[in-house]
RODO-251114 format. One record per atom (N, C-alpha, C): residue number from 1; residue in three letters; atom name; x, y negated, z negated. Coordinates in steps of 0.05 Angstrom, whole numbers, plus 5000, padded with zeros to 4 digits. Each point is the difference from the previous one (the first is absolute). Last residue first. Layout:
N
(NUM, "Ala", "CA", (X, Y, Z))
...
***
This chain:
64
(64, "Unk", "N", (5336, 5411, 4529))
(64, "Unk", "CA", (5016, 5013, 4981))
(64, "Unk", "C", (5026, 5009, 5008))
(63, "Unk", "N", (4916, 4921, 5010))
(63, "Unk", "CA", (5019, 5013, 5017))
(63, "Unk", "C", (5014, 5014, 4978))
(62, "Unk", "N", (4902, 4971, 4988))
(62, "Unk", "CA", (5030, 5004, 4991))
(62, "Unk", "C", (5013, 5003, 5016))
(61, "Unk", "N", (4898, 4952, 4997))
(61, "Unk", "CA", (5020, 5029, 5015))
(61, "Unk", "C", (5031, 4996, 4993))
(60, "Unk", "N", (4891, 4967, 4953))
(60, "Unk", "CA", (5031, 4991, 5007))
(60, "Unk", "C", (5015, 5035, 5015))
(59, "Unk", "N", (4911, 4994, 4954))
(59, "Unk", "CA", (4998, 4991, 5028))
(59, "Unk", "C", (5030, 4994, 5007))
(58, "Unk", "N", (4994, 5017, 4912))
(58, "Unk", "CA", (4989, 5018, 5008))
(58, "Unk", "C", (5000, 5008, 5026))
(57, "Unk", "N", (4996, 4917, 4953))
(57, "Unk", "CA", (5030, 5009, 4996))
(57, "Unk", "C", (5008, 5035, 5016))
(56, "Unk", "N", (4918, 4913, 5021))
(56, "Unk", "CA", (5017, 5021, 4973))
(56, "Unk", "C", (5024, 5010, 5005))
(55, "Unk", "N", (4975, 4916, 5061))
(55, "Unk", "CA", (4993, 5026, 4999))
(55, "Unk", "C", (5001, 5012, 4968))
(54, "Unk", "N", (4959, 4901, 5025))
(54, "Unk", "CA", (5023, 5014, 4992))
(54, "Unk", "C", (4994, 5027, 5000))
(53, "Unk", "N", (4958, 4930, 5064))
(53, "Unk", "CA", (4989, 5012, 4980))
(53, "Unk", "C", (5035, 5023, 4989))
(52, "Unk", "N", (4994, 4903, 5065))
(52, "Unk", "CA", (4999, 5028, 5000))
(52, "Unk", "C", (4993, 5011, 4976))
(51, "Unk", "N", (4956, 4904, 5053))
(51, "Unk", "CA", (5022, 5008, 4965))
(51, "Unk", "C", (4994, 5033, 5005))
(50, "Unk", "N", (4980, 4919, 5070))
(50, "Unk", "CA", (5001, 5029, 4991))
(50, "Unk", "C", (5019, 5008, 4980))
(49, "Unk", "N", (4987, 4892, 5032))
(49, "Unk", "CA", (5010, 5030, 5004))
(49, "Unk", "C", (4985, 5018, 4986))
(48, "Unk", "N", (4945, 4912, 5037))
(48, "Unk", "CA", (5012, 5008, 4983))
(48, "Unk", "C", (5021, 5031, 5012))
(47, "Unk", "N", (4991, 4901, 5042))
(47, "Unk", "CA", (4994, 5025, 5012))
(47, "Unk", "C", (5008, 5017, 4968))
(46, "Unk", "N", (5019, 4919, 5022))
(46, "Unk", "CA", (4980, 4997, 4995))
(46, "Unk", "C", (4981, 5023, 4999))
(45, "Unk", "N", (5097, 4974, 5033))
(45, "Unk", "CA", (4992, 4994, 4982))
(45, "Unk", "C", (4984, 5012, 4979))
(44, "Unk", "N", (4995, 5002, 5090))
(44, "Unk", "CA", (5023, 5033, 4991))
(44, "Unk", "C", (4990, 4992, 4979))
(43, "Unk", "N", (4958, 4928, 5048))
(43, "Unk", "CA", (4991, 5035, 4999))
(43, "Unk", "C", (5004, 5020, 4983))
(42, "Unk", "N", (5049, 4917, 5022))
(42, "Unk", "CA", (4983, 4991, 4977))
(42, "Unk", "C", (4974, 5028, 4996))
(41, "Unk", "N", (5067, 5000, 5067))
(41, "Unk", "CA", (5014, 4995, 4965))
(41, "Unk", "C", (4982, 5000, 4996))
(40, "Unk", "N", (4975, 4998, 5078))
(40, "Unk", "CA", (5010, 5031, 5004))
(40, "Unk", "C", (5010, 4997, 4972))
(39, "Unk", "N", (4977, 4914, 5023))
(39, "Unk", "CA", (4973, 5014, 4997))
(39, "Unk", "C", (5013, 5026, 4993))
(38, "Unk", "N", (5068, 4950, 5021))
(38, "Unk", "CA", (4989, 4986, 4983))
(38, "Unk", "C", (4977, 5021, 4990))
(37, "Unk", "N", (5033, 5017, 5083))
(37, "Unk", "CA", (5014, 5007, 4984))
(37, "Unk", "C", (4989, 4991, 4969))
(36, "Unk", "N", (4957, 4973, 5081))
(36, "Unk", "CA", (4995, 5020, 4999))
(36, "Unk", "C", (5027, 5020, 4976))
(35, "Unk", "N", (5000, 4901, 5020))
(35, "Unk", "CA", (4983, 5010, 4985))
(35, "Unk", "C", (4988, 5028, 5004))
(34, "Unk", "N", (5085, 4976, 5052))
(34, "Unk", "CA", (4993, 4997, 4961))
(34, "Unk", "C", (4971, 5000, 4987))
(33, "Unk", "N", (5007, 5014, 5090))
(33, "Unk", "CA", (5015, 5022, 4989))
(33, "Unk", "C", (5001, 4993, 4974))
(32, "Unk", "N", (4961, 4942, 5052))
(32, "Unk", "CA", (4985, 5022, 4994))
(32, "Unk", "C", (5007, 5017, 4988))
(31, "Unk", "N", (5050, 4919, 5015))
(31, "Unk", "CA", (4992, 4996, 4975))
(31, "Unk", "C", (4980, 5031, 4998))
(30, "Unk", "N", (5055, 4996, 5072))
(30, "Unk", "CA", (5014, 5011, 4984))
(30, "Unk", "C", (4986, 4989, 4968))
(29, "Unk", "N", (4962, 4994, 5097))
(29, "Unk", "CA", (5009, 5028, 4990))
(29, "Unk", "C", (5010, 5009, 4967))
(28, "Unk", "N", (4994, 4902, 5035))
(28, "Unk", "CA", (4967, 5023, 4990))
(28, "Unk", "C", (5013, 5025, 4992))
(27, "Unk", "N", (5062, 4934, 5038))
(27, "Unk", "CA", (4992, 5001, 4961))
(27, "Unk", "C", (4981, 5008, 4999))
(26, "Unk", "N", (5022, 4986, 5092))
(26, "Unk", "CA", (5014, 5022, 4993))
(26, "Unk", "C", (5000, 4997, 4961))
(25, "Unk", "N", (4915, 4977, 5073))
(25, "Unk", "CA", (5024, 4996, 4996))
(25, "Unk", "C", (5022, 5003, 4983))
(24, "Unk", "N", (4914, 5019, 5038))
(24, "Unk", "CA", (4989, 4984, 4990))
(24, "Unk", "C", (5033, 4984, 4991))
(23, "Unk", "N", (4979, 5070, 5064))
(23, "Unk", "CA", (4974, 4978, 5008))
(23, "Unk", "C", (5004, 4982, 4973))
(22, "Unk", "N", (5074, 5060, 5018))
(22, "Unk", "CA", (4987, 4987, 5024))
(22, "Unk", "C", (4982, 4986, 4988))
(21, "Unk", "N", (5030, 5049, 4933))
(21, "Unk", "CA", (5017, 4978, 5000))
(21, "Unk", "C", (4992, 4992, 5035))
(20, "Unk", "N", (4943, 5072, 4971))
(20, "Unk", "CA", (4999, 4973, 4985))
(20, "Unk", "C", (5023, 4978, 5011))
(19, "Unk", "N", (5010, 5080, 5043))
(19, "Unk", "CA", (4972, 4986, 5002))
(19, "Unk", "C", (4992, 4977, 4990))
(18, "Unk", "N", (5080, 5049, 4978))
(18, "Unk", "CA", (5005, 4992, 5018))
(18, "Unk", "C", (4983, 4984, 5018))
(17, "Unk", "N", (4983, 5058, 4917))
(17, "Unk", "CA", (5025, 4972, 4991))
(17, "Unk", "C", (4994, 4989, 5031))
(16, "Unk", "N", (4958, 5077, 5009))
(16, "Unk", "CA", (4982, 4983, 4981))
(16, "Unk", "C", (5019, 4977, 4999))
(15, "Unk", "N", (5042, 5067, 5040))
(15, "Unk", "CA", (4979, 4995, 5009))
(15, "Unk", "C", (4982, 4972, 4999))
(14, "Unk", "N", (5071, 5046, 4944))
(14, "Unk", "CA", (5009, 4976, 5020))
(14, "Unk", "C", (4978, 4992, 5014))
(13, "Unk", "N", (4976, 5070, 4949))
(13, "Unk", "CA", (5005, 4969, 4980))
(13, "Unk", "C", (5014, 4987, 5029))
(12, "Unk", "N", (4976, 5092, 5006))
(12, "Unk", "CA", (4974, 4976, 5005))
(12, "Unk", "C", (5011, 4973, 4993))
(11, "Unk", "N", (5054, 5083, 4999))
(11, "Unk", "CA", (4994, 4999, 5020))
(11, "Unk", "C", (4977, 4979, 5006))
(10, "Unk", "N", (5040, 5009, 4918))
(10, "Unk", "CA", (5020, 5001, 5019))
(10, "Unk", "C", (4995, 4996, 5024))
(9, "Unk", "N", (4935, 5020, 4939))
(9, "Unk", "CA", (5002, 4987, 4992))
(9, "Unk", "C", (5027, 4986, 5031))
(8, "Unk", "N", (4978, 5094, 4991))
(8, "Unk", "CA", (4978, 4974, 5004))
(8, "Unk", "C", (5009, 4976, 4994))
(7, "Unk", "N", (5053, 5067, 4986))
(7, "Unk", "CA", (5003, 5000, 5026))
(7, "Unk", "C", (4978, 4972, 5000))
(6, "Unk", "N", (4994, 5014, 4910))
(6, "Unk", "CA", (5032, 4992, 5008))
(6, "Unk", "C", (5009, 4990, 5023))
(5, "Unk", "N", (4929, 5061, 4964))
(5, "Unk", "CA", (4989, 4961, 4996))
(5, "Unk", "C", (5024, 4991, 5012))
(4, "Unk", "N", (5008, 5092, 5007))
(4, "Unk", "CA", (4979, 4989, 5021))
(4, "Unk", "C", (5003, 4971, 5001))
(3, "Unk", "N", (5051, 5045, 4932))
(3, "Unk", "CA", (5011, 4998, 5027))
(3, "Unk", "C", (4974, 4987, 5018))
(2, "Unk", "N", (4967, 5018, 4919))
(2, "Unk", "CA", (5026, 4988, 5001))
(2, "Unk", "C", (5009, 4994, 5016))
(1, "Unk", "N", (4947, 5071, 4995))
(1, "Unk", "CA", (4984, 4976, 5000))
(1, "Unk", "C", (5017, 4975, 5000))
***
């Protein structure tokens, strides 16, 4: 899933950068990118983690 967003992204962003900086001029592309970064923080941020559950002692694998 990783790799996909990656090729995607790679393969659409100049696209998109290259569009904008024609019709509107070359500090669009790059304020879109910042506020599309800005937003991608304030997400992670905001985003609760997953707290792992402790194994027992039981569940543990030894190497011997």
């Amino acid at each position: 899933m990783m790799q996909a967003t990656v090729f995607i992204g790679n393969a659409v962003g100049p696209t998109i950068g290259g569009t904008l900086a024609m019709k509107m001029g070359l500090r669009i592309p790059f304020l879109a990118t910042a506020a599309a970064q800005l937003l991608l923080i304030v997400l992670i941020l905001l985003t609760p983690r997953k707290r792992r559950q402790p194994t027992s002692g039981s569940e543990i694998i030894q190497d011997a």
